[in-house]
C-alpha positions as CSV (number, residue, x, y, z in Angstrom):
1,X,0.0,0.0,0.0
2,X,0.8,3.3,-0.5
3,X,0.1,5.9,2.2
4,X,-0.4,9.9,1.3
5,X,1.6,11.1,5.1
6,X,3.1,9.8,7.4
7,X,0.3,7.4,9.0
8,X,-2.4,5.0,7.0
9,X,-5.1,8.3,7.5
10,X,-5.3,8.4,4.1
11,X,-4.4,5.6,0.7
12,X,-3.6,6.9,-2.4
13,X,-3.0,3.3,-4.1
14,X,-3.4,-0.1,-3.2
15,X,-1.7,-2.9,-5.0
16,X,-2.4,-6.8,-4.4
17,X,0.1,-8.7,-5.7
18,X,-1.3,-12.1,-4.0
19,X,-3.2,-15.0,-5.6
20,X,-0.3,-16.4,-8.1
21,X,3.1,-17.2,-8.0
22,X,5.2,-16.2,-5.4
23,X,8.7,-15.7,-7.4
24,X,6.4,-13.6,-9.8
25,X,5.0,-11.6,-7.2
26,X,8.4,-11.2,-6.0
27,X,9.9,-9.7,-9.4
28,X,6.6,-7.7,-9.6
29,X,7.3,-6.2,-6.0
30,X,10.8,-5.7,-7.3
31,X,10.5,-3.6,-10.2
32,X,7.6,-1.8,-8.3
33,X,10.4,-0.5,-6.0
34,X,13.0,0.2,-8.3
35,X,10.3,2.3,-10.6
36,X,9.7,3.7,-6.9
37,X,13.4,4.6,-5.5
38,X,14.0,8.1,-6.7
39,X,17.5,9.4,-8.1
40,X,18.4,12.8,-7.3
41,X,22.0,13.8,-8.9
42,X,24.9,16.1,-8.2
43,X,26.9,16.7,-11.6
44,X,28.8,19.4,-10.3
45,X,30.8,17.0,-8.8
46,X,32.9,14.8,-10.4
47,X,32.4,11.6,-10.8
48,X,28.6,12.2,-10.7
49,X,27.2,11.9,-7.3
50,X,23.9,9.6,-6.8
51,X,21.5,9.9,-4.2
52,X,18.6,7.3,-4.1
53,X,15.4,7.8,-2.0
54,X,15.9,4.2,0.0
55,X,19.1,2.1,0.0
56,X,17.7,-0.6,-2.7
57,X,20.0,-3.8,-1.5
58,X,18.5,-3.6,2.0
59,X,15.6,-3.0,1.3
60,X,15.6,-6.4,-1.1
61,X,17.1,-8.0,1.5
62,X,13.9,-6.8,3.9
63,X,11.5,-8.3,1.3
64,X,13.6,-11.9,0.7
65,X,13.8,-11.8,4.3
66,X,10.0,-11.7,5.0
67,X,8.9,-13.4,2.5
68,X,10.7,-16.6,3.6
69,X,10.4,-16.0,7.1
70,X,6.9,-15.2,7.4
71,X,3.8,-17.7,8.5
72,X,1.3,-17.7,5.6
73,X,-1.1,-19.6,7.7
74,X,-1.8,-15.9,9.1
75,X,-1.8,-13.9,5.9
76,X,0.6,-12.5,3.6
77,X,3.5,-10.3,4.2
78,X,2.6,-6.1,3.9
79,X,4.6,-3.5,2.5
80,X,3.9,0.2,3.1
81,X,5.2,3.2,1.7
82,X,4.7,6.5,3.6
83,X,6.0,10.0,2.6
84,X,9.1,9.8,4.6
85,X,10.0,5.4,5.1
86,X,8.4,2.3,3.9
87,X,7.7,-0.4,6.2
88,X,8.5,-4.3,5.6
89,X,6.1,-6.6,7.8
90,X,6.2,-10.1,8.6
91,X,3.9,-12.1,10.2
92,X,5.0,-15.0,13.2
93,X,7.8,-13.0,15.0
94,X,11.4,-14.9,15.1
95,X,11.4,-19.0,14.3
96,X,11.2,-21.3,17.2
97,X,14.2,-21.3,19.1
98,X,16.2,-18.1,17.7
99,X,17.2,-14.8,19.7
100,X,17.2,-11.1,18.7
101,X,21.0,-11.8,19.3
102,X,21.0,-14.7,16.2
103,X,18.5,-12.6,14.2
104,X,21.2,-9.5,14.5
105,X,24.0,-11.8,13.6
106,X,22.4,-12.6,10.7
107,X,21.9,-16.8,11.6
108,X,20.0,-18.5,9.4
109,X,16.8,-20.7,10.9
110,X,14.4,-20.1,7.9
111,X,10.3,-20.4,8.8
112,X,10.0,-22.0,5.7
113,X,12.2,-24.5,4.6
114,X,11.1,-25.4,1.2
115,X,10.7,-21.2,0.0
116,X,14.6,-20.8,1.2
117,X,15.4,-23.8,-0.7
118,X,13.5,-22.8,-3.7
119,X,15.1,-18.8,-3.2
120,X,18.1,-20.3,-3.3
121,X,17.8,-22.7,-6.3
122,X,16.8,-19.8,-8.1
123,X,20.2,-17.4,-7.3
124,X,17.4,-15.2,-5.5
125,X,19.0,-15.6,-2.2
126,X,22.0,-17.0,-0.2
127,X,22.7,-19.2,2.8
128,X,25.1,-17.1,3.9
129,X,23.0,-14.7,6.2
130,X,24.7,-11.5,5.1
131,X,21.0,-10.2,4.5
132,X,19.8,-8.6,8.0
133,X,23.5,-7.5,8.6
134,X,23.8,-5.5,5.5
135,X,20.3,-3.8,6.8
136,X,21.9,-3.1,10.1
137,X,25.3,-2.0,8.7
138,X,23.4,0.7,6.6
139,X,20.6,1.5,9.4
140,X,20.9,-0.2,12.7
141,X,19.2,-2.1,14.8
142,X,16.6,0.6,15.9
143,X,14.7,-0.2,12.1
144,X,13.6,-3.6,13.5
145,X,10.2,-4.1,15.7
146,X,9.8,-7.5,16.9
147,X,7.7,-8.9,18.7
148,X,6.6,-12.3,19.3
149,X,3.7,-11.8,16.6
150,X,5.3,-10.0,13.6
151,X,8.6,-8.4,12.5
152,X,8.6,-4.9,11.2
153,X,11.5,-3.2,9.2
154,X,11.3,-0.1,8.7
155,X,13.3,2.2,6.1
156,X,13.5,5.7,6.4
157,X,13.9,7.8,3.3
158,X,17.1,10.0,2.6
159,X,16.1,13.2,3.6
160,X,17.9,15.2,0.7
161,X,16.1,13.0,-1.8
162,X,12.5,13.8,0.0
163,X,13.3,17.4,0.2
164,X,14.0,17.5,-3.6
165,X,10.3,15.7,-4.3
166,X,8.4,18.1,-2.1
167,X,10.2,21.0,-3.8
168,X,9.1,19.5,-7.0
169,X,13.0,20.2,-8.0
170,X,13.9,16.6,-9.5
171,X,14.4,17.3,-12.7
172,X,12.4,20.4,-12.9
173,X,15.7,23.1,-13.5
174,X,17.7,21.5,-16.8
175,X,15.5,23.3,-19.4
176,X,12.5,21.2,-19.6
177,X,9.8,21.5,-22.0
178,X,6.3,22.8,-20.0
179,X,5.2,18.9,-21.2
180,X,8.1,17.1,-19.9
181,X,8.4,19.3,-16.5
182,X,4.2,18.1,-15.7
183,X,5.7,14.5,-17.0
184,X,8.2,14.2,-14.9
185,X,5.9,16.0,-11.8
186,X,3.5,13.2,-12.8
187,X,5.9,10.0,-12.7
188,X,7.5,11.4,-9.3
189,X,3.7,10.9,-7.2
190,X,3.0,8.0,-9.5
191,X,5.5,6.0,-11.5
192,X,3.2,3.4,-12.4
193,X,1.0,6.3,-14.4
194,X,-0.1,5.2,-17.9
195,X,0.7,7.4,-20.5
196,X,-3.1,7.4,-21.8
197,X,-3.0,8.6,-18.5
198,X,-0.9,10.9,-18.7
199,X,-2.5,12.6,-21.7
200,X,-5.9,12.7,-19.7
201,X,-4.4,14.9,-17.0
202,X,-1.6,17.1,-19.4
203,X,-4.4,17.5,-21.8
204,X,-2.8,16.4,-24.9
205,X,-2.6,13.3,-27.1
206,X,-0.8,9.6,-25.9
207,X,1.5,10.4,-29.1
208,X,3.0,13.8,-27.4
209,X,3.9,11.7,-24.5
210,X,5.3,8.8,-26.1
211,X,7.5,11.5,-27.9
212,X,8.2,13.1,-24.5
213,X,9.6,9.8,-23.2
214,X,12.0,9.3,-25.6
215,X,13.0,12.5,-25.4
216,X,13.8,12.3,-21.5
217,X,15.0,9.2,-21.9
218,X,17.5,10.5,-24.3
219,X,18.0,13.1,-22.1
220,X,18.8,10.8,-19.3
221,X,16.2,11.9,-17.4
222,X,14.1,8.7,-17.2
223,X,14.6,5.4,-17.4
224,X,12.1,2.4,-17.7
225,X,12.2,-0.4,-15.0
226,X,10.8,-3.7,-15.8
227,X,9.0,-4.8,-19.2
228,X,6.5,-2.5,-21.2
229,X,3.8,-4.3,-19.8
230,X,4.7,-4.6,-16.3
231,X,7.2,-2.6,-15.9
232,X,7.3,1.5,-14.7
233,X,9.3,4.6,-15.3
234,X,12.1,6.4,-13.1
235,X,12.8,9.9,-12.5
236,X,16.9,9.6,-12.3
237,X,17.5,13.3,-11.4
């Protein structure tokens, strides 16, 4: 789900990506965030320095993590995006017999067998247990709730990144059409927008914004995540 603030007062999309195969819903999930993790850039530096909304390794790790981890005879794991983090939750607390300590230490004691097995047949995870580590490393500690119910990891966004979004200044000062400036205003509160869409609320035909996305992808201002089908735009700076 996606939340407009801060709390779940008020959706502004919901998306279900249950009822079909869970290494599909995964990659589905996965592109969703990519198309979601915002690129703000500093080329007066050089090399060119990135700064991305949410750290996207950790938070991968996050959604491996509750995915295999979680107890589906409760329901499904949740993931919530709020303005300023977005929140991985798992259902069934830690497995039987592990400690915070363990879970920290990033020792492995998979829920569910068989889903690590078949993760890991499918190069979509490792045995190592470098996941929840990394997350700390980059984090700490404090972005992990658990109780004996559920496990909650929370990610908060870079604040540079989210100051740029409110400002409406990604992308919005390198000599943009008035087309490609409402675009791009467009893809950063929705990147999963359509471009019939997108005609409906600029007021001018799907063609003009076809043509507007290859001209900011030759600009380098976009880039598309995922297939045409299933797949979303970024805003890179």
């Amino acid at each position: 789900m996606k939340f407009q603030g801060k709390n779940k007062a008020s959706i502004s999309e919901r998306s279900d990506y249950g009822y079909g195969c869970i290494l599909t819903t995964y990659g589905k999930i996965k592109n969703r965030l990519q198309a979601e993790n915002i690129c703000i850039s500093d080329t007066t530096v050089r090399p060119r320095k990135d700064i991305y909304l949410f750290d996207f390794d950790c938070v991968n790790e996050a959604i491996l993590n509750a995915l295999v981890h979680n107890d589906w005879t409760i329901t499904e794991p949740q993931i919530s995006m709020f303005h300023d983090r977005l929140e991985i939750l798992s259902h069934g607390g830690l497995p039987s017999g592990m400690t915070k300590e363990q879970f920290f230490d990033g020792i492995s004691k998979p829920r569910n067998a068989t889903l690590m097995r078949i993760f890991l047949n499918m190069g979509l995870t490792e045995h190592t247990g470098h996941g929840i580590p990394t997350i700390v490393q980059k984090y700490g500690t404090e972005v992990f709730e658990i109780e004996s119910n559920y496990i909650r990891c929370t990610i908060p966004f870079e604040k540079e990144v989210m100051n740029q979004i409110d400002n409406k200044n990604v992308g919005l000062n390198v000599g943009l059409n008035k087309t490609e400036k409402k675009v791009i205003e467009l893809l950063i509160e929705n990147p999963s927008i359509t471009s019939v869409e997108l005609a409906e609320k600029i007021g001018v035909t799907k063609r003009t914004i076809e043509r507007t996305f290859k001209s900011l992808q030759e600009k380098k201002m976009i880039e598309r995540i995922g297939s045409k089908r299933d797949g979303n735009w970024i805003v890179v700076r």
